[in-house]
C-alpha positions in Angstrom: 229.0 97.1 40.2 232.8 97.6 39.5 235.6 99.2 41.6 238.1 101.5 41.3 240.0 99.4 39.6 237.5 98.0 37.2 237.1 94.5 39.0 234.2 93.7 39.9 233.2 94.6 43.6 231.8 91.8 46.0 228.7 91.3 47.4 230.2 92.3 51.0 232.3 95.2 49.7 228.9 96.7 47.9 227.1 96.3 51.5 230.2 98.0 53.5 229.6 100.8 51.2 225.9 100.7 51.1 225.4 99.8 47.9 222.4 97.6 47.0 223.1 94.8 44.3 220.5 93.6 42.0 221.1 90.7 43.7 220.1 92.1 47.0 217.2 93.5 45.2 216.2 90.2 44.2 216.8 88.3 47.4 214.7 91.0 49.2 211.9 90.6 47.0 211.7 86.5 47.1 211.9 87.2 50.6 209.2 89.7 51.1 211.9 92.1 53.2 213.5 95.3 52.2 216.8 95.3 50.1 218.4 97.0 53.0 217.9 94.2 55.3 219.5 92.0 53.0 222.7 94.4 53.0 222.7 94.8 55.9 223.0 90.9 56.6 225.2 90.7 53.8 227.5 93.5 55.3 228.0 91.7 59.0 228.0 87.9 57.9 224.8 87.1 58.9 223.4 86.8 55.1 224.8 85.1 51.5 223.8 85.6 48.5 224.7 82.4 46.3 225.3 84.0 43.3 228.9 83.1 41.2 229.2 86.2 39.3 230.8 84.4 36.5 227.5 83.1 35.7 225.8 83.7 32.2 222.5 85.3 33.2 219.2 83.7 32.6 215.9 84.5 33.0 215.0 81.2 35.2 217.9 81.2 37.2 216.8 82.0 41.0 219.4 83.8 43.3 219.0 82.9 46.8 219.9 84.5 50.5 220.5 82.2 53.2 220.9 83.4 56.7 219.6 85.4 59.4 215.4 86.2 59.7 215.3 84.7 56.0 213.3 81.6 54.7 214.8 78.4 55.8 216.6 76.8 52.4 216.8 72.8 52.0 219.4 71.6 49.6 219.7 68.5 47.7 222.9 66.2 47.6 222.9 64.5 43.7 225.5 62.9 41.8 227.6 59.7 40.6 229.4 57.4 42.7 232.5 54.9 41.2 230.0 52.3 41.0 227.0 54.0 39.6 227.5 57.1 36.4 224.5 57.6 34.7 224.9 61.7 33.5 221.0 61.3 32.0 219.7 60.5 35.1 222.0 62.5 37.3 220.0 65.6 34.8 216.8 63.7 36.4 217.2 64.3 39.8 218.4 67.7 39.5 215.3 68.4 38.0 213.3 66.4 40.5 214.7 67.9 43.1 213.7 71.2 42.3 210.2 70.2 41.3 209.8 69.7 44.7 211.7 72.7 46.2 215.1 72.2 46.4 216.6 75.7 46.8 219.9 74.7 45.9 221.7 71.4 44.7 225.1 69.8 45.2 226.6 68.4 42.8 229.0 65.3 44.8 230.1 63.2 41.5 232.6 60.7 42.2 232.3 58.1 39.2 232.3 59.0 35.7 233.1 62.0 33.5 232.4 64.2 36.8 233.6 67.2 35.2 231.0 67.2 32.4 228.4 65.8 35.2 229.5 68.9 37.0 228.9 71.4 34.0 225.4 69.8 32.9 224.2 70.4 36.2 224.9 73.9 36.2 223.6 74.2 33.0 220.1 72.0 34.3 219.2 73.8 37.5 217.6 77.1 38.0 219.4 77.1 41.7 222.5 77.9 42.8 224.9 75.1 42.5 227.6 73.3 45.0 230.6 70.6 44.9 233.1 69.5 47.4 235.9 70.2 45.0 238.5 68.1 46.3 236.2 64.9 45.1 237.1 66.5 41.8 241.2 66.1 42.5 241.0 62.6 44.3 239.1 61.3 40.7 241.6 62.8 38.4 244.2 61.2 40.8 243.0 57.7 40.9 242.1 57.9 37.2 246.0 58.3 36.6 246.6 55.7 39.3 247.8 57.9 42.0 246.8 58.8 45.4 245.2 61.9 47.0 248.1 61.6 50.2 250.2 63.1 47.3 248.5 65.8 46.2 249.7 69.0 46.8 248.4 72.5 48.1 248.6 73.6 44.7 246.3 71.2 43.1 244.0 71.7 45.6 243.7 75.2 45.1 243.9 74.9 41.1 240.5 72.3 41.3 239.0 75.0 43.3 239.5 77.8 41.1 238.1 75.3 38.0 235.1 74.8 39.5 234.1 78.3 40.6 235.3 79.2 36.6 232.7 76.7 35.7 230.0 78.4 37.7 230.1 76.9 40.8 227.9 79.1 43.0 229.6 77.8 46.6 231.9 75.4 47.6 232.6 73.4 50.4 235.7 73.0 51.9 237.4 71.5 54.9 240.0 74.1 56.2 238.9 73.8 60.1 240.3 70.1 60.3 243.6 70.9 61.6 246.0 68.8 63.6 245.3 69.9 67.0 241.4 68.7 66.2 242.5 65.1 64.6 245.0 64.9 67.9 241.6 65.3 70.2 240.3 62.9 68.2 242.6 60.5 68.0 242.8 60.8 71.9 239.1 60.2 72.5 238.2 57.4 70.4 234.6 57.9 68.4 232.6 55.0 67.6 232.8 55.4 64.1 235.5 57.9 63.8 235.5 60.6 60.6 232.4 60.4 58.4 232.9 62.9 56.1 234.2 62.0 52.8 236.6 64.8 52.0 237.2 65.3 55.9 238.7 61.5 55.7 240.5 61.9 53.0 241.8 65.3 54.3 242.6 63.6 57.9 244.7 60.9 55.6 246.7 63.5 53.8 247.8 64.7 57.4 248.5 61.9 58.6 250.7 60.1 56.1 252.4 63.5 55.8 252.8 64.7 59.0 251.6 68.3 57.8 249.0 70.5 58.4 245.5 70.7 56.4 246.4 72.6 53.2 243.2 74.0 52.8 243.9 75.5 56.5 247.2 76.5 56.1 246.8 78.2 52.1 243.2 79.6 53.7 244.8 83.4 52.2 244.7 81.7 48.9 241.0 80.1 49.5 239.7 83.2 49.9 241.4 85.3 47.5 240.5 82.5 44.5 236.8 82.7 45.7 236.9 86.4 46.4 237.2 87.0 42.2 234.1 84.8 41.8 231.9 86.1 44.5 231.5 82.7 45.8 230.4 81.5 49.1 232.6 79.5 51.1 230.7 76.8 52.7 233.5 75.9 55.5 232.9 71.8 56.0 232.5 69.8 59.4 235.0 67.3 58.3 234.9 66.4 62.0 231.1 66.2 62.1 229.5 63.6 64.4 228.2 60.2 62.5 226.5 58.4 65.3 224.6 60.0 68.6 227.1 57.8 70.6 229.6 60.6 69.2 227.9 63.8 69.3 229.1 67.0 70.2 232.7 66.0 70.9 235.7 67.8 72.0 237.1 67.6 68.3 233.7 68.6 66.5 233.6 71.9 68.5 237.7 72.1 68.5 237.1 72.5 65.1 233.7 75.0 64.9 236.0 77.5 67.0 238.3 77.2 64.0 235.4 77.7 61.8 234.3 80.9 63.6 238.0 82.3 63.4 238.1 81.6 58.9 234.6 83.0 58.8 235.9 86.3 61.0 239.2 86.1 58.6 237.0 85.9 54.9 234.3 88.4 56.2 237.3 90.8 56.9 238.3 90.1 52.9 234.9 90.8 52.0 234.0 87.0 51.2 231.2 85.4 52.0 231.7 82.1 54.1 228.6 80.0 55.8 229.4 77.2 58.7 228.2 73.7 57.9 227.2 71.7 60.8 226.2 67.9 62.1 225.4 65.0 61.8 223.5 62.3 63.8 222.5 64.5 67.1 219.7 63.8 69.4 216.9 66.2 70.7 218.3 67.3 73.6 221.8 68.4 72.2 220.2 70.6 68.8 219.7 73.2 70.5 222.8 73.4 72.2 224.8 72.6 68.8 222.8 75.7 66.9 223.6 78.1 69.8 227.8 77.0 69.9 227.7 77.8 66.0 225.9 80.8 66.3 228.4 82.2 69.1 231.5 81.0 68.1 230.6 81.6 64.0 229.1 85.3 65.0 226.0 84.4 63.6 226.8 83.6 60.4 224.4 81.0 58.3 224.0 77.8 59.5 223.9 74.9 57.1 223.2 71.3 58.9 222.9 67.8 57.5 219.8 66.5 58.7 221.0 66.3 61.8 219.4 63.0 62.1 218.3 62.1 65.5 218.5 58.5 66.1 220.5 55.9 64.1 217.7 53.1 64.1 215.9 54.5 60.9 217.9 53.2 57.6 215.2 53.5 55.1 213.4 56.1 56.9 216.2 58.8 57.3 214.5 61.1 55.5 212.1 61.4 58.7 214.8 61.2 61.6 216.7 64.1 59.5 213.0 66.2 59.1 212.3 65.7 62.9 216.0 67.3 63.8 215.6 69.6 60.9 212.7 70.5 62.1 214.1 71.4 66.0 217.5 72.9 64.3 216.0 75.3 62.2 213.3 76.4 64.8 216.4 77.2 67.0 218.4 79.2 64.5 219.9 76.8 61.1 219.2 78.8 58.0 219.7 75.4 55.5 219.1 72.1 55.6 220.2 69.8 53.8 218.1 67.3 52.8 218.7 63.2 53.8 217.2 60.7 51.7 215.8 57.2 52.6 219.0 55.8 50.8 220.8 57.3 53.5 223.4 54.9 55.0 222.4 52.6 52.4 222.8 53.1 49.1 222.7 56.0 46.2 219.4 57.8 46.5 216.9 57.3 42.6 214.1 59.5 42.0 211.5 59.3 44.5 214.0 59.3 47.5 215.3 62.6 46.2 211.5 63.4 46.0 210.9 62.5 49.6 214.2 63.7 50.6 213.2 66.9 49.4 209.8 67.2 50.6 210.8 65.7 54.0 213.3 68.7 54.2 210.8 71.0 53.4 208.2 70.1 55.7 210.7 70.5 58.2 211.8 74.0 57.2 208.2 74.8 57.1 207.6 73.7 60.7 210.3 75.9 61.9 209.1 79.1 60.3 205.6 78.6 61.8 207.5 77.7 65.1 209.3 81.4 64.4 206.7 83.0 63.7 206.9 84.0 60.2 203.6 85.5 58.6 203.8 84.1 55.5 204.1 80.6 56.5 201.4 80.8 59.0 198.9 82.6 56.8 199.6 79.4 54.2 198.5 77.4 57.0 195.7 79.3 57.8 194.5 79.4 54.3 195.0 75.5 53.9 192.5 75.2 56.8 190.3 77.4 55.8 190.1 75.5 52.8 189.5 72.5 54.0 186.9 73.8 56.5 185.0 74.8 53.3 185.7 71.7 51.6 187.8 73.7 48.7 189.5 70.7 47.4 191.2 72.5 44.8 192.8 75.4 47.1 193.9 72.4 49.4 195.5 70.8 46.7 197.4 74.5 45.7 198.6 75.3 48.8 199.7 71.8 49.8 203.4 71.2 50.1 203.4 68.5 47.3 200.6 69.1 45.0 200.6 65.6 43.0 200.6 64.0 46.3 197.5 65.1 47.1 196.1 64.4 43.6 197.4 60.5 43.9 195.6 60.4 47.4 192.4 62.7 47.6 189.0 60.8 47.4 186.1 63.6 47.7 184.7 65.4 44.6 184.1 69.0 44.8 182.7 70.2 47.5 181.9 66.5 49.3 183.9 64.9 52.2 186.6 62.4 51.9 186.5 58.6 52.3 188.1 59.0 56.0 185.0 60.2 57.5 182.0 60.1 54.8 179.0 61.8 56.1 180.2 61.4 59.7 182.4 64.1 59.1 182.9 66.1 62.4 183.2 69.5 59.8 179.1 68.5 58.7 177.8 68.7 62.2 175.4 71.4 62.3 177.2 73.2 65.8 
């Protein structure tokens, strides 16, 4: 769809003027809702579509809506660190990861040729693709032996603009870290301080400067760069919590109001933005977090890492992020982002970006039955059904991971498991 003056119009500025995209089309049928629900969504904020539309089409490429009364998304973190480049197996665990249901996949190379690690994963998936760009700029910087505190606005914005050419679908960036949130921080001490990666580095720049964020300050620039792409801004938590001892803190929420004021600015420019939220947060404070996002973001998607909800579990943080996963997206996060057993630990092979995946989406599950949505429930009710009938091979379909249940199951057709045997409590003649 093109505009007056031949460029091509945004998803938002088709919505405004109730125009439905193919894209809509195809998010509304994947979701089982009408097209004008999705423009609708798309129109206020509520919905994105990830969707670069400098993408070359193909017929396997899935387009995806993330937001408000849709299917809860998980997304899966890959890529390279300065200690570990492998580009075949980074092709791997893309391709894992959607085996097992990624809806998306970042792309967060920091070792290696991470520009050609970036395009072969764009190439590789059939899901929309994301980067934190700046990791891009701080590599090319050491590489020539310089530092990131010396990088300008400019750069930042050119690295931007490379990626979404490339085909970047969205982008995370760190524009509500401003000085007034690193002075609250500063002020009350966190346990562990900044654990975001391009938050630090971001919260460095300042500081050895004495300047504001240039990602918050050039924000006009952001979103007119991402506006010709039809991008989706994914605005970062650079100030996200890393520990429960430092949940929901005065600078976390400092900077979510200054989220909710850049989402409000982009939606106004007809760009579509989504909030990204914490961290390590127990029980009792999810659903407070999901509600503060939701009222000072207006509603717009909610995209939250994990959160995991104790700090106990290394190994096993693909469970504490499934049971806050779980709680978030029950009260309101649209995407999860998946957390891997290698959390905290190390970088994540094969099978934990299986289990991180199918952790996430167990959890995403859970929520929608918890919401009510029909779809999800009657899967359930199938599955049970199933087994009440001893159908093996429907169980085995409708299961969340298939070749799980191959590996494991012990009954032949129509005969009871190895749990029970014929004291199964199903046999009893009632």
């Amino acid at each position: 769809m093109e505009n007056v003056k031949g460029m091509q119009m945004t998803q938002i500025e088709s919505a405004k003027k109730k125009i439905i995209t193919n894209e809509m089309q195809q998010v509304a049928k994947d979701e089982q809702v009408s097209a004008d629900f999705i423009r609708k969504g798309v129109a206020d904020g509520t919905i994105v579509i990830l969707k670069n539309n400098f993408r070359l089409p193909t017929s396997d490429f899935r387009i995806v809506g993330i937001g408000k009364n849709l299917k809860i998304k998980v997304n899966a973190n890959i890529g390279t660190s300065p200690m570990h480049s492998n580009i075949r197996y980074e092709k791997q665990k893309v391709l894992t990861a959607i085996k097992y249901g990624a809806d998306a996949v970042m792309d967060l190379s920091t070792g290696g040729n991470i520009s050609q690690i970036r395009k072969m994963v764009i190439e590789a998936s059939t899901v929309p693709v994301g980067t934190v760009p700046i990791y891009g700029l701080i590599c090319e910087l050491s590489r020539r032996k310089k530092r990131f505190v010396n990088a300008t606005a400019n750069q930042m914005l050119d690295e931007i603009e490379k990626q979404l050419a490339d085909g970047i679908d969205f982008v995370t960036v760190h524009c509500g870290l401003t000085l007034k949130a690193l002075s609250i921080l500063k002020k009350k001490k966190r346990l562990v301080g900044i654990v975001s990666r391009g938050g630090s580095f971001l919260a460095e720049w300042m500081t050895y400067n004495k300047k504001e964020n240039p990602l918050y300050e050039n924000f006009d620039k952001l979103v007119s760069i991402v506006k010709k792409y039809d991008g989706v801004i994914s605005l970062g938590d650079g100030l996200r919590p890393g520990c429960i001892a430092d949940n929901t803190d005065a600078a976390q929420i400092e900077e979510l109001k200054t989220l909710g004021h850049l989402q409000k600015y982009a939606l106004a420019r007809n760009v579509q933005t989504m909030i990204e939220g914490p961290g390590h947060v127990p029980l009792n404070q999810i659903e407070k977090n999901i509600k503060l996002e939701k009222r000072y973001c207006h509603n717009a998607p909610f995209y939250v890492l994990g959160p995991l909800t104790t700090d106990i579990a290394p190994g096993y943080d693909h469970i504490t992020s499934a049971i806050g996963g779980a709680l978030a997206g029950y009260y309101g996060a649209d995407f999860l982002c998946y957390v891997t057993p290698s959390e905290h630990l190390t970088l994540p092979d094969l099978e934990d970006v299986k289990n991180g995946v199918v952790a996430s989406r167990i959890a995403a599950h859970s929520a929608e039955i918890a919401r009510g949505y029909k779809n999800s429930l009657r899967r359930d009710y199938e599955l049970s059904k199933a087994r009440k009938n001893f159908d093996w091979k429907k169980q085995k379909e409708l299961s969340i991971n298939p070749s799980e249940f191959e590996k494991r199951i012990s009954a032949k057709s129509k005969d009871v498991c190895s749990m029970c045997g014929e004291f199964c409590a199903m046999k009893r003649k009632i």
